[in-house]
C-alpha positions in Angstrom: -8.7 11.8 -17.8 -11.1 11.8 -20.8 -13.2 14.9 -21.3 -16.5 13.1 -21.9 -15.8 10.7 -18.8 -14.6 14.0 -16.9 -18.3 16.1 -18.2 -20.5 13.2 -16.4 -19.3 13.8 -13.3 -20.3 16.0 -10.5 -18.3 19.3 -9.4 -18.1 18.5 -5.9 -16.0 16.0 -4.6 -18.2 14.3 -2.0 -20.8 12.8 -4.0 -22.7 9.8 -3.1 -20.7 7.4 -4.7 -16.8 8.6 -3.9 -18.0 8.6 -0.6 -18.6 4.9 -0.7 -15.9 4.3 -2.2 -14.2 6.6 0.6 -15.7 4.8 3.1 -15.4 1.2 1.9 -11.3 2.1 1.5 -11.4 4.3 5.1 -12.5 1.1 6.9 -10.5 -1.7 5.3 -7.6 0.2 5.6 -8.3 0.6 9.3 -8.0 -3.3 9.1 -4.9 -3.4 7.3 -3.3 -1.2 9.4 -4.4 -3.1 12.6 -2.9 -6.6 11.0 0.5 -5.4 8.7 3.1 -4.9 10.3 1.7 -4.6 14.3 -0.1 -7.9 14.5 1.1 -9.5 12.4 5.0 -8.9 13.7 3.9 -9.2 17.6 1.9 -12.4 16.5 4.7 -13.7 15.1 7.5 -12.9 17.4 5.4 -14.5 20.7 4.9 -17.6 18.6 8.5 -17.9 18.6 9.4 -17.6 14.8 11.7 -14.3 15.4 12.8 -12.0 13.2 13.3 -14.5 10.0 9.7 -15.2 10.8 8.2 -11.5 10.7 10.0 -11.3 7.1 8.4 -15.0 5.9 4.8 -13.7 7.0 5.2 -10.0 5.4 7.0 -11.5 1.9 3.5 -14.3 2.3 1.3 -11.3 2.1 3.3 -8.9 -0.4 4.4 -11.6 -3.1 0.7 -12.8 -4.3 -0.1 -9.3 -4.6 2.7 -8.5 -7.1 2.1 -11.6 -8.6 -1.1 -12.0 -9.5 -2.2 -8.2 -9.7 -1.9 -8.2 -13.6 -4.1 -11.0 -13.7 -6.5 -8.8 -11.4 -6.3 -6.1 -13.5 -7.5 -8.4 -16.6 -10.3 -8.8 -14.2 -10.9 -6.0 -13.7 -10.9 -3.9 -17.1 -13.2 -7.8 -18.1 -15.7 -8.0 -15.6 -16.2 -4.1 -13.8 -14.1 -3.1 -11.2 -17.4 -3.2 -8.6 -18.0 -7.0 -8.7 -14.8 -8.1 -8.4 -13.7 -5.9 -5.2 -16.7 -6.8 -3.6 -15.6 -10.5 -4.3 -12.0 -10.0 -3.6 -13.5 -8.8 -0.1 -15.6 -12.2 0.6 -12.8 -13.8 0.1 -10.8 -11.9 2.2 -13.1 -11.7 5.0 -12.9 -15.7 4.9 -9.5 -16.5 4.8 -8.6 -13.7 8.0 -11.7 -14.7 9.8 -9.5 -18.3 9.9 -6.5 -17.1 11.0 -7.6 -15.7 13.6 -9.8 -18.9 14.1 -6.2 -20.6 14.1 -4.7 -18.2 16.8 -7.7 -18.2 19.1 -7.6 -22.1 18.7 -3.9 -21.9 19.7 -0.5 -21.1 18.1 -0.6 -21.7 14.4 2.3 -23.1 12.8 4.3 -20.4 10.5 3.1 -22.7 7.4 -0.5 -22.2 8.0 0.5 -18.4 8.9 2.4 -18.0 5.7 -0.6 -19.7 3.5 -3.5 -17.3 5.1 -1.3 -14.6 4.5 -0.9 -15.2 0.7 -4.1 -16.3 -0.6 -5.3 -13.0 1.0 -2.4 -11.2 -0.7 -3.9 -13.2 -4.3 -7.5 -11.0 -2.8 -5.6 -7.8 -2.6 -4.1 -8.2 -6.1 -7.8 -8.5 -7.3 -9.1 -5.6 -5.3 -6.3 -3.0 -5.8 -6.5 -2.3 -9.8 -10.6 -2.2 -9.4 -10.5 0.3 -6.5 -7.4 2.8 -8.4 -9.7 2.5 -11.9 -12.9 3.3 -9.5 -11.4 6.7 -8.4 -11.3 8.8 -11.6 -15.0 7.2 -12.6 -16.2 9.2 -9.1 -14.3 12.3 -9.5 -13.1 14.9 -11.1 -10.5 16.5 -9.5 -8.3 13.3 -9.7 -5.7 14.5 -7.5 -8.2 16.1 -4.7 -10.1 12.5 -4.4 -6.6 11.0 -3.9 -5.1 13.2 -1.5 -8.8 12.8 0.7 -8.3 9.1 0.5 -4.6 9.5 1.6 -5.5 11.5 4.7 -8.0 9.0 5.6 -5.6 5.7 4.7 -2.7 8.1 7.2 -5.5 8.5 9.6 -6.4 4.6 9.8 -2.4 4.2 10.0 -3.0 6.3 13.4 -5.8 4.4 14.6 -5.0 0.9 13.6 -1.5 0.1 15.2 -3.4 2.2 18.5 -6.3 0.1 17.8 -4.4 -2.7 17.9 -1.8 -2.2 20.5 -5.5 -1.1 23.1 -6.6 -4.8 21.9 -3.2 -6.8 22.1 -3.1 -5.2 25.7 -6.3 -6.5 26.6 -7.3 -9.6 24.8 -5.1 -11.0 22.0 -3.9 -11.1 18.5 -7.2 -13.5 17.0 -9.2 -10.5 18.7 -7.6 -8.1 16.4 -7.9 -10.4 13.2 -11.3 -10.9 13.8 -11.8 -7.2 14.0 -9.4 -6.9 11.2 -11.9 -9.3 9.1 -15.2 -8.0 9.9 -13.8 -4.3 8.1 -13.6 -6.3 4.7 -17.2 -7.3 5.0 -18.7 -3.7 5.8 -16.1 -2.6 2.7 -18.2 -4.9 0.4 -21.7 -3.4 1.7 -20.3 -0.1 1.2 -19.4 -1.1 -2.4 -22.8 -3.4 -3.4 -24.2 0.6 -2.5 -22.4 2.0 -5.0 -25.2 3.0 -8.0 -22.2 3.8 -10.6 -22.7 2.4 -13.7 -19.6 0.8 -15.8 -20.5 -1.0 -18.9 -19.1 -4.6 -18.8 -17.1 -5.2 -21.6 -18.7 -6.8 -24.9 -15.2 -7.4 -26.7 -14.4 -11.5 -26.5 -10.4 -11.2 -25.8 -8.7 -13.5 -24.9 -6.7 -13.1 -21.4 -3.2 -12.9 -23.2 -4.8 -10.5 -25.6 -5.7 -8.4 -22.8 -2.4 -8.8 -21.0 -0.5 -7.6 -24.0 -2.5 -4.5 -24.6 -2.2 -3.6 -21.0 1.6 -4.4 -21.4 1.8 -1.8 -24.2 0.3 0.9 -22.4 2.3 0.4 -19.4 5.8 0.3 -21.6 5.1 3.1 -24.4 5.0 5.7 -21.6 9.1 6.3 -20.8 7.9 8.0 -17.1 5.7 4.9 -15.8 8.2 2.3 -16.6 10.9 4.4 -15.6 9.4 5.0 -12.1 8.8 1.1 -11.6 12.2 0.0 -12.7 13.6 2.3 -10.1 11.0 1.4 -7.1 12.2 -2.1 -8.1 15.5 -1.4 -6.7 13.8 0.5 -4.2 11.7 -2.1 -2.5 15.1 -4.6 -2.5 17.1 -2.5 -0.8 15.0 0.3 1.2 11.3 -0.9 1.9 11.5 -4.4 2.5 14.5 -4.6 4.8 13.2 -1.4 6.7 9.8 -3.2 6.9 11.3 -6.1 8.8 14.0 -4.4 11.0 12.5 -1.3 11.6 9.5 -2.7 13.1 11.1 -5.7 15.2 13.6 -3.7 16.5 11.2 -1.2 17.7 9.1 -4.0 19.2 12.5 -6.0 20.6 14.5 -2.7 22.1 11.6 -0.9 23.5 8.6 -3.2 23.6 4.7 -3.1 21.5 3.2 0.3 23.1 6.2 1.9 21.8 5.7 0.5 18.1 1.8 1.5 18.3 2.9 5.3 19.3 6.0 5.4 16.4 3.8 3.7 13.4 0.7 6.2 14.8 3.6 8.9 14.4 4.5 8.0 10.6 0.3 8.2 10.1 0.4 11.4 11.4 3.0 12.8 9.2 1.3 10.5 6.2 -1.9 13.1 6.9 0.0 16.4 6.6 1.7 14.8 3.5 -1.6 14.1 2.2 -3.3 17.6 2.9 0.2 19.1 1.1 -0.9 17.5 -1.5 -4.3 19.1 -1.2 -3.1 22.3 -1.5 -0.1 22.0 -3.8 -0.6 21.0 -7.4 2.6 21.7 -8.7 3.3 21.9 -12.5 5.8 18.7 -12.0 4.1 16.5 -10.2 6.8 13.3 -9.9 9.5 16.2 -9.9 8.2 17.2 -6.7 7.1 14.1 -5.2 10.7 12.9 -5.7 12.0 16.0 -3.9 9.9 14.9 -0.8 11.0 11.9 -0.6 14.1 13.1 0.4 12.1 13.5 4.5 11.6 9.8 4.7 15.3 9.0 5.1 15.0 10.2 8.9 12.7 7.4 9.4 15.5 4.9 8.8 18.5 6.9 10.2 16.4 7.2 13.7 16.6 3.6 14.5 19.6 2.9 12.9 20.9 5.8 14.6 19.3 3.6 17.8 17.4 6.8 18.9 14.9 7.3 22.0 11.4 6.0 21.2 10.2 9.7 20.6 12.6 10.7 18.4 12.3 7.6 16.5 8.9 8.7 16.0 9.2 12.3 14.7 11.3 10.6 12.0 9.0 8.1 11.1 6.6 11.3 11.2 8.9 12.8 8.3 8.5 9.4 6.5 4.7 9.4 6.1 5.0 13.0 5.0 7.5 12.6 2.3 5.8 8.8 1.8 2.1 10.0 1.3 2.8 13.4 -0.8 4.5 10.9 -3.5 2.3 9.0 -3.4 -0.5 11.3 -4.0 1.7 12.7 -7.0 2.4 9.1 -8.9 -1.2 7.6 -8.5 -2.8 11.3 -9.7 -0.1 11.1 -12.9 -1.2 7.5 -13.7 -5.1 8.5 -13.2 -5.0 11.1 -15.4 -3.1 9.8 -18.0 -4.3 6.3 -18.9 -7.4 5.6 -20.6 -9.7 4.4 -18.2 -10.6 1.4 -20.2 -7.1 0.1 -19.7 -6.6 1.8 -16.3 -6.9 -1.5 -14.5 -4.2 -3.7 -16.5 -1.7 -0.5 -16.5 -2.1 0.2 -13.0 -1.6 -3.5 -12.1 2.0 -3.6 -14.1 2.5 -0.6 -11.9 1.5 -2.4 -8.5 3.6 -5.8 -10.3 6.9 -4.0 -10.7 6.6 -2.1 -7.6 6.5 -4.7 -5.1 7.7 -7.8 -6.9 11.4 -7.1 -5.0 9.9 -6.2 -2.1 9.4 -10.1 -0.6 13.2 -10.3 -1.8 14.5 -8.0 0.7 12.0 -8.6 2.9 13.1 -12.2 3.2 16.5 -11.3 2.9 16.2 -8.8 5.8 16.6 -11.3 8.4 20.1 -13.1 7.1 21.6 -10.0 6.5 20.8 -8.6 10.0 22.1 -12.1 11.2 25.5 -11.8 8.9 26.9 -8.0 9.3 24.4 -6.2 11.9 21.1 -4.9 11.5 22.1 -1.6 12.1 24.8 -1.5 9.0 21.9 -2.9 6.7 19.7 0.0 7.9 22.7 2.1 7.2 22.9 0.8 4.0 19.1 1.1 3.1 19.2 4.9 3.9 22.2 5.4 1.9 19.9 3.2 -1.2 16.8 5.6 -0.6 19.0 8.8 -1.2 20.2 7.1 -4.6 16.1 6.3 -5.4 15.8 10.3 -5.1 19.0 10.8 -7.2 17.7 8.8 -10.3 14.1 9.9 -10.2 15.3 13.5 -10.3 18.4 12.7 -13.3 15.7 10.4 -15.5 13.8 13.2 -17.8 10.8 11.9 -18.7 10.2 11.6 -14.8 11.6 15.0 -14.1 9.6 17.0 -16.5 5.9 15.1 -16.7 3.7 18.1 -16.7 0.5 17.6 -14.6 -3.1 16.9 -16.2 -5.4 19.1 -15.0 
C-alpha cells in the first residue's frame, strides 16, 4: 500500500468507516450463506431438478460473476467503488426479493431459477472489486482488516446454513430468500454511511483503455497470474465438483439438519483459520497459505470416505481453516501490492480467472457422478487439491513473495 494513502489513515482498526464497511459485508454475507449452497441445493432438490439441477443453479450464480467482474472492476476504478456497491446491492435486493416471490407463488421452473440466479451473479461481479479496493482505503493494517472480515464472513457461514435450516424447518425456502434479500438492502444503508472520500476519476478512458491497463498490472506480476492459472485448474477439478456432490450427498444420505450442522462446522474452522491469520504474519505469505491448504483435503476425503455425519463435519472443520487462512494470505498480498487506483480492474482479473472453471466442473459434477460414481470423482478431486498445493509450493515467484508490511 502507498505510504501517503497508508499516512491518512487511522491507527486503530475499528474506525467509523471499516466498521461499515464491516458491517455492510457481516450482514450480506449472512445472506449468502443462508441462500449458496443450503437453499439454494434443498430448493432445488424438492422441486425435483436433482442433482444436475443443484450444479445448473450454482454454475447460474458463479459464471456472471467471473464474467462480467472485469467489467465491474472498470466500474469500479471509473465511478468510486461506494456508488456502485450500493447499486449492485439494489439490484440485488430486487432480483432475490423475486425469487423468492416465485417460490412462495409456487415451484418455479429451473429456467426462471437459473436466470434470478445469474443476473444477481452479474450484481456480485459489480460489488466484489469495489468492496476488495474499499478495504485498504479504511485501514492500515491490510492483513488485520482482512483476517476481522474473515472471522466475521466464517461466523455468518455458522449462522446462515443454521439460520436457514431453523427457517426451512419451520416455514419454507421463499422465507429464507426474502430474509436473504432484505440483508442486501441494510448492506447499502450501511454503505450510503460511509463518509470516505474517493476522488472520481477526471481521466476520459475509454473502457478498453481501462481494460488493458488493468490487464498489464494483473500479468507483469509472475505470482498473481501464477496463482490464477493454477486456481483455474483448481476450481475444474476440486471446488466445483466438491460444491455439487459434497453438499447433495450430505443432504441425500443423511438429510438437511445434518448439512446445516457440517457447513456450520466448516464456518467454525473458517474462524480459527481467520484468527491464525491474526496472529501469524509470516515472512511468506502465499508460501504459507499454500502449506495450509494441505487441511482442507479432509473435507473431501470425509464424504468420499462416506463417513458419519460428525466426522464429516470435523473435516469440513479442517477445510474452513486451511480455506480462510489462504485466503487471508492472497487477498492481503494483492492489497498491498497493487496501486489502489488500479486495485479494482487487477483484483477483478483475479476474481475472472479464479472462478471462470468453476461453473465447468460444477456442471460437469452431475454427469460424472452419473458415469463412474460420485464417490471416485470425490476421490479424484482430493487427489487434484494435493497437486494445487504441489505447484503453488514448486512455482517461485509464489513460494518466495515476501510480505508488505
Amino acid at each position: 500500500m502507498h505510504t501517503l494513502e497508508t499516512n491518512r489513515l487511522p491507527e486503530k482498526l475499528w474506525s467509523r468507516d471499516f466498521t461499515l464497511l464491516f458491517a455492510a459485508r457481516t450482514i450480506s454475507v449472512l445472506g449468502d450463506q443462508m441462500l449458496i449452497p443450503t437453499a439454494i441445493t434443498v430448493a432445488v432438490l424438492q422441486a425435483g431438478y436433482g442433482v444436475s439441477g443443484v450444479g445448473y443453479a450454482l454454475a447460474a450464480h458463479t459464471a456472471p460473476l467471473a464474467l462480467f467482474v472485469i467489467f465491474g472492476g472498470v466500474l469500479v476504478d471509473r465511478f468510486t467503488p461506494i456508488r456502485v456497491m450500493i447499486a449492485a446491492d439494489t439490484a440485488r435486493l430486487i432480483l432475490h426479493g423475486i425469487l423468492a416471490a416465485s417460490f412462495a407463488l409456487g415451484k418455479p421452473s429451473l429456467l426462471l431459477i437459473v436466470t434470478l440466479l445469474a443476473l444477481g451473479g452479474i450484481g456480485t461481479a459489480a460489488f466484489q472489486p469495489g468492496y476488495v479496493s474499499v478495504i485498504p482505503r479504511t485501514a492500515r493494517d491490510v492483513q488485520k482488516a482482512n483476517a476481522a472480515i474473515r472471522v466475521a464472513e466464517s461466523l455468518m457461514t455458522v449462522a446462515g446454513p443454521a439460520l436457514a435450516g431453523v427457517l426451512l424447518a419451520f416455514s419454507s425456502v421463499s422465507v429464507v430468500l426474502i430474509v436473504d434479500a432484505s440483508t442486501f438492502g441494510i448492506s447499502a444503508l450501511c454503505l450510503l454511511a460511509l463518509r470516505l472520500k474517493i476522488p472520481r476519476s477526471t481521466q476520459r478512458t475509454s473502457i478498453r483503455r481501462d481494460l488493458v491497463q488493468g490487464w498489464l498490472e494483473f500479468s507483469s506480476r509472475t505470482w498473481l497470474w501464477g496463482v490464477i492459472v493454477i486456481f483455474m485448474l483448481y476450481q475444474v477439478t476440486v471446488n466445483g465438483p466438491f460444491v455439487v456432490l459434497g453438499q447433495s450427498l450430505i443432504t441425500i444420505e443423511h438429510g438437511e439438519s445434518a448439512l446445516g450442522f457440517i457447513m456450520s462446522m466448516f464456518g467454525l474452522g473458517s474462524v480459527l483459520g481467520g484468527l491464525l491469520a491474526v496472529r501469524l504474519k509470516p515472512p511468506h505469505p502465499l508460501r504459507a497459505g499454500a502449506i495450509a491448504m494441505v487441511s482442507t483435503v479432509f473435507g473431501l476425503l470425509a464424504v468420499a470416505l462416506q463417513l458419519s455425519p460428525p466426522m464429516i463435519a470435523v473435516g469440513y472443520a479442517l477445510w474452513g481453516v486451511g480455506a480462510a487462512f489462504w485466503l487471508v494470505m492472497f487477498h492481503s498480498s494483492v492489497q498491498t501490492k497493487i496501486p489502489p487506483d488500479v486495485l479494482g480492474r487487477v483484483h477483478a482479473y483475479d476474481v475472472a480467472g479464479s472462478l471462470v472453471m468453476r461453473p465447468v466442473g460444477q456442471i460437469a459434477a452431475g454427469p460424472a457422478a452419473l458415469w463412474v460414481g460420485a464417490i471416485p470423482v470425490l476421490f479424484f478431486s482430493s487427489a487434484m487439491l494435493m497437486i494445487t498445493v504441489v505447484l503453488l509450493l514448486a512455482f517461485p515467484a509464489i513460494r518466495n513473495l515476501r510480505r508488505s508490511d
